[in-house]
C-alpha positions as a LaTeX table, in Angstrom:
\begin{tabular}{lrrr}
\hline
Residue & $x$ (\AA) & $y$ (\AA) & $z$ (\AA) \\
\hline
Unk1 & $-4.56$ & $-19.35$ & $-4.46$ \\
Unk2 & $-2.85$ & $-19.38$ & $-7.82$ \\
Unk3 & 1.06 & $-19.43$ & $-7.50$ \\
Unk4 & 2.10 & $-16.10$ & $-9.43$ \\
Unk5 & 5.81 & $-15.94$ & $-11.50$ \\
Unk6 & 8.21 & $-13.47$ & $-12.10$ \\
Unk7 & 9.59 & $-12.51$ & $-15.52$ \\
Unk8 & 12.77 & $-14.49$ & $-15.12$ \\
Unk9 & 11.15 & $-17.56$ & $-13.98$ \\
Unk10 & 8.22 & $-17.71$ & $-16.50$ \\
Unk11 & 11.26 & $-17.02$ & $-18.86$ \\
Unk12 & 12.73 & $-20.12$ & $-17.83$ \\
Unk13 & 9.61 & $-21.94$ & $-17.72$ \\
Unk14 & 8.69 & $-21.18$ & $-21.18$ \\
Unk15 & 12.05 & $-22.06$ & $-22.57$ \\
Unk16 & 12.40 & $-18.54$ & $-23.76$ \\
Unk17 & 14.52 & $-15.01$ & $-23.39$ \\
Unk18 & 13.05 & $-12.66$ & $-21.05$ \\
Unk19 & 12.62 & $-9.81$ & $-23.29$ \\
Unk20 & 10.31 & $-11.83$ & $-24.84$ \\
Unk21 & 8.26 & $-12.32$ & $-21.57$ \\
Unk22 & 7.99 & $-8.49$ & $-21.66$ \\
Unk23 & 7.40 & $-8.22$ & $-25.56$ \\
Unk24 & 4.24 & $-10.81$ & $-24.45$ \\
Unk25 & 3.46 & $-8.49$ & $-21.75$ \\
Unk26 & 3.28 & $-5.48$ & $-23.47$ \\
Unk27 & 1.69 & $-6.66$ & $-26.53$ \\
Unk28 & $-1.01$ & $-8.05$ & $-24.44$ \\
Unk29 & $-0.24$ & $-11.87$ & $-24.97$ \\
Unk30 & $-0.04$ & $-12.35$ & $-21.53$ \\
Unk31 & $-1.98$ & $-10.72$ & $-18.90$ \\
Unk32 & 0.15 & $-10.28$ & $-15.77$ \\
Unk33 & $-1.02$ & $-9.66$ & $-12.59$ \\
Unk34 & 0.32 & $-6.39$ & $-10.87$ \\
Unk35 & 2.38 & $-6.46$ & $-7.55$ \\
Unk36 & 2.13 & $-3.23$ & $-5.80$ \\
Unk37 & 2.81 & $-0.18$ & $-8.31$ \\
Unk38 & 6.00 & $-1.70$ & $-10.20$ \\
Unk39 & 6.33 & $-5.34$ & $-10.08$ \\
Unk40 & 4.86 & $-7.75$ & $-12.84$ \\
Unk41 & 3.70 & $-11.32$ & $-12.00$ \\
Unk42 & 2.48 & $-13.97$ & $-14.12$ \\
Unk43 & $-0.02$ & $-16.46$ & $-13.24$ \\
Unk44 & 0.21 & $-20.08$ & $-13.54$ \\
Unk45 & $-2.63$ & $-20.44$ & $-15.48$ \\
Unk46 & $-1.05$ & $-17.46$ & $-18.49$ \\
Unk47 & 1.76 & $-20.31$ & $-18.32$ \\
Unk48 & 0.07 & $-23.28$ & $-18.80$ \\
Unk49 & $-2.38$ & $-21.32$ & $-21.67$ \\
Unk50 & 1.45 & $-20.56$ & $-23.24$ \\
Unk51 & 2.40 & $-24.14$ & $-23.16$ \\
Unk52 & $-0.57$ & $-25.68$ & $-24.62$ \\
Unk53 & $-1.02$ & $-22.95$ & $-27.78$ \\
Unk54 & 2.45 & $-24.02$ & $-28.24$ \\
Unk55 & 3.49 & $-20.69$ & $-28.78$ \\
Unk56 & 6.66 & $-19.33$ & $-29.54$ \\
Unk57 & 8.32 & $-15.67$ & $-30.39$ \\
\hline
\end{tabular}
């Protein structure tokens, strides 16, 4: 099973502020995975697709 992220940590992960995580979110650059009815997870894979684009905000 793929390990899943929260905002914060993919924030730190990425080098980047979280607001940005949820900018990503929302703007459909990264597809989250949804924990129950509120909570937002981001797979490992989204992360490593992030890294090797090289994107930035």
């Amino acid at each position: 099973m793929e390990q899943l992220f929260t905002i914060r940590e993919t924030a730190k992960l990425l080098t980047l502020k979280e607001s940005t995580i949820y900018r990503w979110v929302f703007d459909g650059k990264i597809k989250p995975v949804r924990v129950g009815s509120r909570a937002v997870r981001v797979p490992e894979s989204e992360i490593l697709r992030i890294r090797e684009a090289g994107e930035k905000a």
